[in-house]
C-alpha atoms as a printed R data frame, in Angstrom:
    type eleno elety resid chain resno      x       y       z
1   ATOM     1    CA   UNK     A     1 14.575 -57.001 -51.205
2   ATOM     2    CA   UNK     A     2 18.024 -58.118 -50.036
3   ATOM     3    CA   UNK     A     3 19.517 -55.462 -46.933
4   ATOM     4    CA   UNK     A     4 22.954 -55.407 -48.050
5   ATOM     5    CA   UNK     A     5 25.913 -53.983 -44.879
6   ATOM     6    CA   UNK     A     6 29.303 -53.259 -45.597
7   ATOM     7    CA   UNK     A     7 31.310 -53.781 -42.336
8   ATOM     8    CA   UNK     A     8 35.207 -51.734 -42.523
9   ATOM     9    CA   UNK     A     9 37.464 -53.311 -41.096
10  ATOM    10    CA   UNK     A    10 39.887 -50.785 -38.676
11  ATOM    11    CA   UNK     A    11 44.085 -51.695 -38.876
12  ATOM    12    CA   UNK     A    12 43.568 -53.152 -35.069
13  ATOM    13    CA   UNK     A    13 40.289 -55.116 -35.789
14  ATOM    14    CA   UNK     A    14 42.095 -58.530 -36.544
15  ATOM    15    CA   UNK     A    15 41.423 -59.137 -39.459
16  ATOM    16    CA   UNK     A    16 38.254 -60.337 -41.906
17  ATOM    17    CA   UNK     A    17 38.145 -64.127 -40.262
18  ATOM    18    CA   UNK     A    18 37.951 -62.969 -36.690
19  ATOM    19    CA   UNK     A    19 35.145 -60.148 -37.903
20  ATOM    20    CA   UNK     A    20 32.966 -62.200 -39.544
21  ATOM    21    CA   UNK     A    21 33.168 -64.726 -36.579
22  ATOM    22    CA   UNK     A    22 31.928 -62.387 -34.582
23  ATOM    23    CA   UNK     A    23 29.167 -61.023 -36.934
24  ATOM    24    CA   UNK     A    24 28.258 -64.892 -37.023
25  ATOM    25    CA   UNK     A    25 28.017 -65.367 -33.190
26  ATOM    26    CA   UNK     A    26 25.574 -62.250 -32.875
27  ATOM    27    CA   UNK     A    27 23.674 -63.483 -35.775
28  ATOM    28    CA   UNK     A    28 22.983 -67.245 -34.829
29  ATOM    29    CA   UNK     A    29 22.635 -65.846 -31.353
30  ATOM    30    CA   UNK     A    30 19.774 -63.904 -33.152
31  ATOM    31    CA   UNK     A    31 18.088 -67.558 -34.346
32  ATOM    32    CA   UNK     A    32 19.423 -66.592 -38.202
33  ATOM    33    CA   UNK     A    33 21.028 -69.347 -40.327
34  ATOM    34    CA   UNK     A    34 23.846 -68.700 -42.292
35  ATOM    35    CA   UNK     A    35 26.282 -68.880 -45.293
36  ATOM    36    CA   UNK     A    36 30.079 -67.849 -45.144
37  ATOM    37    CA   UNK     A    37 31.544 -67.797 -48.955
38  ATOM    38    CA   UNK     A    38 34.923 -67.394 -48.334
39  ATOM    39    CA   UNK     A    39 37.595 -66.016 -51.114
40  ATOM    40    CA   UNK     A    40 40.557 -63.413 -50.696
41  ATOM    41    CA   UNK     A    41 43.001 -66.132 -49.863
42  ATOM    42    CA   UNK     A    42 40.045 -66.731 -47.084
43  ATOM    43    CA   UNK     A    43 39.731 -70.910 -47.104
44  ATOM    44    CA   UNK     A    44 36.609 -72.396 -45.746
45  ATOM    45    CA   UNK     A    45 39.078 -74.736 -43.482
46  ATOM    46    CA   UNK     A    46 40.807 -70.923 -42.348
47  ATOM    47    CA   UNK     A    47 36.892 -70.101 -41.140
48  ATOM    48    CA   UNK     A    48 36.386 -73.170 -40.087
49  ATOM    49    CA   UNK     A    49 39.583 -72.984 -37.709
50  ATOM    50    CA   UNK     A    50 38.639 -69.727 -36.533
51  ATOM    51    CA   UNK     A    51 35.683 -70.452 -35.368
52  ATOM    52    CA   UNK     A    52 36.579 -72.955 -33.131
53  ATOM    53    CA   UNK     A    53 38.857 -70.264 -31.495
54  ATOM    54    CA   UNK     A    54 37.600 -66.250 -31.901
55  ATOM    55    CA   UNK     A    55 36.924 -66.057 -28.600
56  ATOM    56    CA   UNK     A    56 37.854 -67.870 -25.158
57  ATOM    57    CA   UNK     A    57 34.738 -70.147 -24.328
58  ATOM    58    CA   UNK     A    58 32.873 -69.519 -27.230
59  ATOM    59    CA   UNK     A    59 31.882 -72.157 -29.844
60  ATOM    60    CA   UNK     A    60 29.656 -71.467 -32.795
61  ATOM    61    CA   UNK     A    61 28.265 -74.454 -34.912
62  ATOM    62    CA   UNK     A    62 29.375 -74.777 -38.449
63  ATOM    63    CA   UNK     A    63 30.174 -77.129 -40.951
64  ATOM    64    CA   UNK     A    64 32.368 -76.807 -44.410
65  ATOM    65    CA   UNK     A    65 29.747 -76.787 -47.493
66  ATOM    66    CA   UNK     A    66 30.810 -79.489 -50.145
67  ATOM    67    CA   UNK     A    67 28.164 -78.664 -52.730
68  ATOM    68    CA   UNK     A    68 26.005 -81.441 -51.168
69  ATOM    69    CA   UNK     A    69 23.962 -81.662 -47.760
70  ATOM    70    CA   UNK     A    70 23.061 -84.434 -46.306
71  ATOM    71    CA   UNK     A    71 20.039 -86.724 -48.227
72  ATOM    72    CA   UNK     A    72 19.880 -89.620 -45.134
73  ATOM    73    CA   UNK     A    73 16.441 -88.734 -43.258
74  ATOM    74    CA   UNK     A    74 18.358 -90.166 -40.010
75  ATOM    75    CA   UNK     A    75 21.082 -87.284 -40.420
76  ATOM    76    CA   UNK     A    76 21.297 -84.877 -37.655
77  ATOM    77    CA   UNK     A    77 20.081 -81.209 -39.067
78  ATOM    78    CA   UNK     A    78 22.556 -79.336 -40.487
79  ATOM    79    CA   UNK     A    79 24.656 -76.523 -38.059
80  ATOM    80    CA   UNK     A    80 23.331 -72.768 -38.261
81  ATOM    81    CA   UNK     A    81 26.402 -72.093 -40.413
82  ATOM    82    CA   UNK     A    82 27.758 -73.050 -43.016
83  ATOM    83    CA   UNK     A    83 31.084 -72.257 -44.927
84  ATOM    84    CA   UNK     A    84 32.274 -73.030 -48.824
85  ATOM    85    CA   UNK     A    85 32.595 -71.824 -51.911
86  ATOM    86    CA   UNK     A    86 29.972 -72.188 -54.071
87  ATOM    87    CA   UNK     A    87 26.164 -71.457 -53.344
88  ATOM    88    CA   UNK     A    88 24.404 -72.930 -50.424
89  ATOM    89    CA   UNK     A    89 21.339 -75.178 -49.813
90  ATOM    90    CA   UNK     A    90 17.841 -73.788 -49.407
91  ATOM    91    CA   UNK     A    91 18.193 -73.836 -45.697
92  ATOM    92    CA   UNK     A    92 20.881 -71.530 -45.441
93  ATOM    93    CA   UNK     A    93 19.563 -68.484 -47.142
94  ATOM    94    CA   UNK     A    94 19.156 -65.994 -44.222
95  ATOM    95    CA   UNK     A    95 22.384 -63.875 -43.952
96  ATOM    96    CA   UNK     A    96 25.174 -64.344 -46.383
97  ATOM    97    CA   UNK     A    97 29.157 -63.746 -45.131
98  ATOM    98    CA   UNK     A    98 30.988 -62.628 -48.230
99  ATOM    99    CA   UNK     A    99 34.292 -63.061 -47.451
100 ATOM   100    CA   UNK     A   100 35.046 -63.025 -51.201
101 ATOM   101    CA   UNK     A   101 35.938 -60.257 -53.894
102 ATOM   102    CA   UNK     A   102 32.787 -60.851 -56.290
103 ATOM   103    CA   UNK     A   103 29.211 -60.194 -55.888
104 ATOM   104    CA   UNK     A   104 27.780 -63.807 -56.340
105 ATOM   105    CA   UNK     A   105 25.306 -64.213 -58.842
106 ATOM   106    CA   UNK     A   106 22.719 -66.070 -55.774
107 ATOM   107    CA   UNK     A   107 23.431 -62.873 -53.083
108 ATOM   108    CA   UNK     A   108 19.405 -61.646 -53.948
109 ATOM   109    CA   UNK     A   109 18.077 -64.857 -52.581
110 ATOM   110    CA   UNK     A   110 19.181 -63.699 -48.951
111 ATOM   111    CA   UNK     A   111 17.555 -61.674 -46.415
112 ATOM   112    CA   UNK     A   112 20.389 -59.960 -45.562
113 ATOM   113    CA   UNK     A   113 24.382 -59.455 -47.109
114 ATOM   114    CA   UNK     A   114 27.669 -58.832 -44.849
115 ATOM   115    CA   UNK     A   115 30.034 -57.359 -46.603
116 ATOM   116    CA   UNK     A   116 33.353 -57.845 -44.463
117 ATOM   117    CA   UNK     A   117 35.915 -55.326 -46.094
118 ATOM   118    CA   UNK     A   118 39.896 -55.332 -44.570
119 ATOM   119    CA   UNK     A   119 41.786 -52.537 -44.167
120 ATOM   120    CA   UNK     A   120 44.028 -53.269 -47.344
121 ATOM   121    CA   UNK     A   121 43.563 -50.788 -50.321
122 ATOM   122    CA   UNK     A   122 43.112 -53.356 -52.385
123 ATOM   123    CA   UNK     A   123 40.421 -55.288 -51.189
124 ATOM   124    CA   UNK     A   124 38.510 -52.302 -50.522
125 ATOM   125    CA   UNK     A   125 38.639 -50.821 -53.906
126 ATOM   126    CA   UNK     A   126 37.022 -54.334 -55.012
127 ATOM   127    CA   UNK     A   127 34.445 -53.447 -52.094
128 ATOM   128    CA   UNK     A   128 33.645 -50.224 -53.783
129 ATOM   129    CA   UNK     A   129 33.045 -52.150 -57.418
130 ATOM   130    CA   UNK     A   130 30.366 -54.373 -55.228
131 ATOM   131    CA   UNK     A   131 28.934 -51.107 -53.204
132 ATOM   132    CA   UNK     A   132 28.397 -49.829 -56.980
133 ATOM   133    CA   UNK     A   133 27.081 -52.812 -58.103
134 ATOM   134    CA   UNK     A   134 24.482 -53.149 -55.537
135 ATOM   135    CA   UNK     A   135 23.394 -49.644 -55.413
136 ATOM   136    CA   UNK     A   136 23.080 -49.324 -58.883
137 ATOM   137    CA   UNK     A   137 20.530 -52.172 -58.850
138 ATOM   138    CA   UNK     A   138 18.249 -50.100 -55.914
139 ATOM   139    CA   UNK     A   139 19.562 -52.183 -53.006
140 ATOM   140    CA   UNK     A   140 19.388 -50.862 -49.214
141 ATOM   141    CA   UNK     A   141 22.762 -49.977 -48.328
142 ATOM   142    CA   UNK     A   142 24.804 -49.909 -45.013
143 ATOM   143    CA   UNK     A   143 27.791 -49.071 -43.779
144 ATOM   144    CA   UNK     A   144 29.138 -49.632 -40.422
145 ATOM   145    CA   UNK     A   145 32.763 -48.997 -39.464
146 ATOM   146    CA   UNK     A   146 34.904 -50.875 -36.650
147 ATOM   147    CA   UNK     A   147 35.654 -48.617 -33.434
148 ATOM   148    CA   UNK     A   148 39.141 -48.627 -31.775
149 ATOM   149    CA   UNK     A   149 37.145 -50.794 -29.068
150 ATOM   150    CA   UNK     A   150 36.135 -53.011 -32.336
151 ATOM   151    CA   UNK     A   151 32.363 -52.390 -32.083
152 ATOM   152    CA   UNK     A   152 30.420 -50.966 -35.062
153 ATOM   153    CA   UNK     A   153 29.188 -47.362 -35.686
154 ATOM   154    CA   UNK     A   154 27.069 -46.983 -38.599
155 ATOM   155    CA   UNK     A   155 28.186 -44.449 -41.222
156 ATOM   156    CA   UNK     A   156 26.147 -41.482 -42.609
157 ATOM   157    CA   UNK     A   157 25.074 -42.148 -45.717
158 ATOM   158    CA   UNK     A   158 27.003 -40.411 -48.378
C-alpha cells in the first residue's frame, strides 16, 4: 500500500519549490525515480528552474513531462525525475511530489506520496481535505514538520 508523508512547510523554509527540490535530491540520491505534479500556481517550467539552482553546486536530473516519453529505441533513458501535469509513464512510479491541491486519481500506483504543504492557511486547509481523504481510505500516514534549521522532525501522530 502507498506510504503517504505530509511535509509542513515553516514561514523561513523557502517555500514549496525549494522543499520539494530538496526532498528530490535525497530521494534520487536514494536510487528512487520520480514524479513532481505541480499545481498551486506551481508550473512545471517554475520546478524545472529551480532545480537547476536550489543549491550552489548541486544539479539534479529532470525533464518536463509532455504526456509522451520518448518511443525512439536510440533515445537516451529518461532523467530520474520528472515534472508535469498530468500522470506519468510506468517508469516513474516510485515517489510522487504533489505540489498540487488535489489528490490525483493515479497517487495509489506509487510507493511512496510527498505531500509538500506551505505555510499559507489556505493551502493547508486543502492539505487537511487530502490528509482526510487518504486516511479515510486506511493509508499509512506521516507527518514531518520543517525545523528553524529547515530539517524535518516527524510529528506524533494525532
Amino acid at each position: 500500500m502507498t506510504r503517504i508523508d505530509f511535509y509542513l512547510l515553516s514561514a523561513a523554509g523557502g517555500g514549496a519549490v525549494p522543499a520539494a527540490c530538496r526532498l528530490c535530491e535525497k530521494a534520487v540520491a536514494a536510487g528512487h525515480r520520480l514524479y513532481i505534479l505541480t499545481g498551486n500556481g506551481t508550473t512545471p517550467e517554475a520546478v524545472d528552474g529551480a532545480l537547476w539552482s536550489f543549491r550552489q553546486g548541486s544539479f539534479v536530473a529532470h525533464e518536463m513531462y509532455l504526456g509522451t516519453a520518448p518511443e525512439h529505441p536510440a533515445q537516451p533513458p529518461l532523467p530520474p525525475i520528472l515534472i508535469g501535469t498530468q500522470a506519468p509513464p510506468d517508469s516513474h512510479r516510485d515517489i510522487l511530489v504533489n505540489l498540487g491541491s488535489e489528490v490525483p486519481d493515479w497517487f495509489s500506483s506509487f510507493e511512496r506520496v510527498l505531500e509538500v504543504v506551505p505555510e499559507d492557511p489556505a493551502l493547508r486547509a486543502q492539505s487537511r481535505e487530502r490528509y482526510r481523504y487518504y486516511r479515510e481510505r486506511g493509508y499509512a500516514l506521516n507527518t514531518f514538520e520543517q525545523t528553524a534549521d529547515g530539517a524535518w522532525q516527524r510529528k506524533a501522530p494525532g
